[in-house]
Each structure stands twice: as C-alpha cells, then as structure tokens.
N, C-alpha and C positions, 0 to 999 in steps of 0.2 A: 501079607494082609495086615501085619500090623499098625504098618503106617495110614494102611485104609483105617483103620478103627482110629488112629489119631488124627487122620483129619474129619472122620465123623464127631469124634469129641470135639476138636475145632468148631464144626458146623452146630451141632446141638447145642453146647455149652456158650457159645458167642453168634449165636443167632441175631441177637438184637443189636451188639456190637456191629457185627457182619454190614448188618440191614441199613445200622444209621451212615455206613460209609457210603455204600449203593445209594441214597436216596440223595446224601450231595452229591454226588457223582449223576446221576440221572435226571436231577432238578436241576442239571446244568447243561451236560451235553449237547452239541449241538442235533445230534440223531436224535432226539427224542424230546422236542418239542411240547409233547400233550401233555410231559411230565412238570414240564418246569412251574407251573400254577396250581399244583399238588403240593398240598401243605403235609408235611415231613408225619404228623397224625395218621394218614392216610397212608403214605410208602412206607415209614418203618414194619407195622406190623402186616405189610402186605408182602413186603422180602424174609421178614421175622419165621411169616408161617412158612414161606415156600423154601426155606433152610430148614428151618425143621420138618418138615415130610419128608425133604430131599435126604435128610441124613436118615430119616426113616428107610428108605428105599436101597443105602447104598448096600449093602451087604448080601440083599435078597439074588439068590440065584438067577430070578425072571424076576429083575423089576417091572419091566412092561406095564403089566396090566395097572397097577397103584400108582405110576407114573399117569397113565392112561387116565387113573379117575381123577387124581388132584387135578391135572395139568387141563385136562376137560372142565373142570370148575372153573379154573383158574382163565382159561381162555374166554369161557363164556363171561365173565365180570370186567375183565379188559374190552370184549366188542359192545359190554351195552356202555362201559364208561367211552366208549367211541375212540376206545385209542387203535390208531393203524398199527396194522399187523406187524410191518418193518419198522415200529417202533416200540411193537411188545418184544418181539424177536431180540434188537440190540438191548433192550432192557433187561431180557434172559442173559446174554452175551458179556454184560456187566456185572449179572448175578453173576456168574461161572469165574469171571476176571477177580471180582473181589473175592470171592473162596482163598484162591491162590494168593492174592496178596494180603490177606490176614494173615494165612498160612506160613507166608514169607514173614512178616513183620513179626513173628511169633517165634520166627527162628527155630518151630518144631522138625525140621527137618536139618540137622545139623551133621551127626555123621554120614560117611561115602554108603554104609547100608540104608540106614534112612535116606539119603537121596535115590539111591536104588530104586528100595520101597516105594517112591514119591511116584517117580515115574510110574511105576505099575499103579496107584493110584490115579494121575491121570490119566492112563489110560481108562481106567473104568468112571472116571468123571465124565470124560470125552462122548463113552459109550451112552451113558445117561444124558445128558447134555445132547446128543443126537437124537436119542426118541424122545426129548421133549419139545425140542424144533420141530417134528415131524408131526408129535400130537398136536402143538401149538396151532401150526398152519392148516393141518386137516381141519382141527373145530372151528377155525376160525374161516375155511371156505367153506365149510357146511353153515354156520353160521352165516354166513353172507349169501348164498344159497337160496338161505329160509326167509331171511330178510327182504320185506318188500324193495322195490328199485327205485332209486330215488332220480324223479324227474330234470 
C-alpha cells in the first residue's frame, strides 16, 4: 500500500501538472475531436479536479459510491457540453494513461519492491478506472434516455 499512497501523492500534489499534459494530449487526439476547440482554461481544471477526487477515492475500502457521485456530475456536464460518450470514455482512457506516465517520468517507482508495489497499485487503478467506465456510460444512456430525440 505504500506505493498506492505514493501515487496518491503523485495524483494530489501534481493534479494540475497531470491535467496540462492530458489537455495537450486530448486537444490533439485523433479520438476525441469535440476536444480539440477547448481552450486549455476549460480542460486543465476539468482533469485538475477529476485527479483530485480520484486521489480522494483511492484508498477507500468501497469507493463505489463517491466514484458513483463525482463521475455522475461529471457525465452529466460532458452530455450537455455534447461531447460523445466514446470520446468522454478515451478522454478517461487518457486520464488513467497520463497518471502512469507522470508517474513514470518521476521515476517514483525505482526499486524491484516499489515496482512490486506499482503493480498492486495498478491493479487498484484498473479496479477504479472500471467503475468509472461503467458509471460513465450508465449516466450517460440514462442521460440520453431523458433526452428528447432528435429528428
């Protein structure tokens, strides 16, 4: 668990760091079009906060449910800005990519027990990172559900 609390401090303490990689990276991508005319004001502190909940969340026994509310806010402001769901999705997919290559470039995982350690942290990244795909697409076919149908 320790190297989980070192990449939480990763996540917390370079949130913003984190976020301005993710936004060149997103404002570019070929997957994720809706992004590229979003000016860096807008994405940084919209990756900024979802790093920081997310570190919030990692250590909790049952993240679920706090996953569940952020990620439900968070879906619901991606469907009214109109961005498609398969390009909120690889834009999480990026969030999750860039964790690990901060993580990398920080070289906080140096000895063979820290690389150990790592591993057991992605696995509980993975685990988070799965129910937030899962919350993701649920609000967002409920979301589209509610929504009138466009002719």
């Amino acid at each position: 668990m320790q190297t989980s609390l070192k990449l939480l401090d990763v996540m917390a303490n370079n949130s913003e760091a984190i976020a301005r990689n993710w936004a060149k990276d997103v404002s570019t991508n070929a997957k994720t079009p809706s992004y590229h005319d979003l000016h860096e004001n807008h994405l940084i502190p919209q990756a900024a906060d979802f790093y920081r909940k997310l570190s919030g969340v990692y250590t909790l026994k049952d993240p679920y449910p706090v996953i569940y509310d952020f990620m439900s806010k968070f879906a619901e402001k991606r469907f009214k800005e109109e961005v498609p769901l398969q390009e909120v999705l690889y834009a999480i997919i990026l969030m999750r990519r860039h964790i690990w290559l901060y993580a990398e470039f920080q070289a906080i995982f140096v000895t063979i027990t820290e690389q150990q350690q790592a591993l057991e942290s992605q696995t509980r990244t993975i685990l988070i990172f799965d129910y937030i795909a899962y919350i993701l697409t649920d609000k967002y076919m409920a979301l589209m559900g509610a929504a009138p149908k466009k002719k």
